[in-house]
C-alpha positions as MATLAB code, in Angstrom:
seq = 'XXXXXXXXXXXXXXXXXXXXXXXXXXXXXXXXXXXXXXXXXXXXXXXXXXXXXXXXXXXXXXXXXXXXXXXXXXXXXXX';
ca = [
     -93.374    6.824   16.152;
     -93.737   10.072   13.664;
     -97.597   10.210   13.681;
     -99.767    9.414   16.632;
    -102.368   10.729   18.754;
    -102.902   12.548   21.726;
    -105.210   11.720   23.958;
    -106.260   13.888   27.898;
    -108.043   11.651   30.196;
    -107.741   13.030   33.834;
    -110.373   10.326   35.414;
    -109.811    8.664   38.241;
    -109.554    5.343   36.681;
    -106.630    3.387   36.968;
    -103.582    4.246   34.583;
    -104.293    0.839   32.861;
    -107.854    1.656   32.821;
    -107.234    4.935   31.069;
    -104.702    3.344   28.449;
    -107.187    0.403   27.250;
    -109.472    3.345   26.634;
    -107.159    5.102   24.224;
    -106.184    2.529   22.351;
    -109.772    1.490   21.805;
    -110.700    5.029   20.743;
    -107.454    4.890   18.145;
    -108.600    1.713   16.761;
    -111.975    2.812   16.197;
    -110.810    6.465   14.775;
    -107.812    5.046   12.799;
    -108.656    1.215   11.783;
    -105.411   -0.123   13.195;
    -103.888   -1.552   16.094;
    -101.630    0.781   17.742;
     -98.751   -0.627   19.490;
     -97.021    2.200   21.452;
     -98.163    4.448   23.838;
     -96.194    7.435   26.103;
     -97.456    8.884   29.713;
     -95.596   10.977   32.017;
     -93.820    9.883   35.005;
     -96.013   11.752   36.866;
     -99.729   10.261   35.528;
    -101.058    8.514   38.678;
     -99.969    4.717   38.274;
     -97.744    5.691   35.138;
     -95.548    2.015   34.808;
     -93.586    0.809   31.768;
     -93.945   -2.466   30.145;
     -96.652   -3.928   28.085;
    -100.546   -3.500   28.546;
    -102.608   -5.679   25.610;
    -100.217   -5.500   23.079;
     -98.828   -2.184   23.782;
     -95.822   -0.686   24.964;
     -95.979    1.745   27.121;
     -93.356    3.956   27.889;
     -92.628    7.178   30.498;
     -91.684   10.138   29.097;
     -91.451   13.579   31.088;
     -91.843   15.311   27.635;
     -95.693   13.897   27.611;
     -97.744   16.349   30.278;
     -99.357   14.579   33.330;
    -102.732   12.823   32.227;
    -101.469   12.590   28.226;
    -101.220    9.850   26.482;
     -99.396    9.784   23.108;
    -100.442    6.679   21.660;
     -99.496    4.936   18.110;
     -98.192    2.931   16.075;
     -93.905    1.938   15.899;
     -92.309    2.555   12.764;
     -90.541   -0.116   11.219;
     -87.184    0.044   11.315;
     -85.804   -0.548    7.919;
     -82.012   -1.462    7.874;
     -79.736   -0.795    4.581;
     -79.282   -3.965    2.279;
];
């Protein structure tokens, strides 16, 4: 991912809770479907796998209660 957005949300919602809500505020902002999204280790509930079409990912980069959230690039190979 080289663009995406970063979104605080320190509620006491669930961690899935929390990501739904950031993708939905990405669609609205950006007009497309993102399909990544990094949390911390740390973020209460923080699991990897797939949420809705997303992937989500822990990264201890990412501070506690962030979530970076986007869209993959594609990965273009050399003809």
């Amino acid at each position: 991912m080289r663009i995406g957005m970063l979104w605080f949300d320190e509620s006491k919602e669930s961690f899935e809770e929390r990501v739904i809500r950031a993708a939905s505020f990405y669609r609205k902002k950006y007009g497309k479907e993102p399909t990544f999204c990094f949390a911390n280790p740390k973020t209460n509930g923080a699991v990897e796998g797939t949420l809705e079409g997303l992937e989500v990912r822990t990264e201890r980069t990412i501070m506690p209660d962030y979530f970076l959230i986007g869209v993959a690039e594609e990965v273009r190979h050399p003809n």
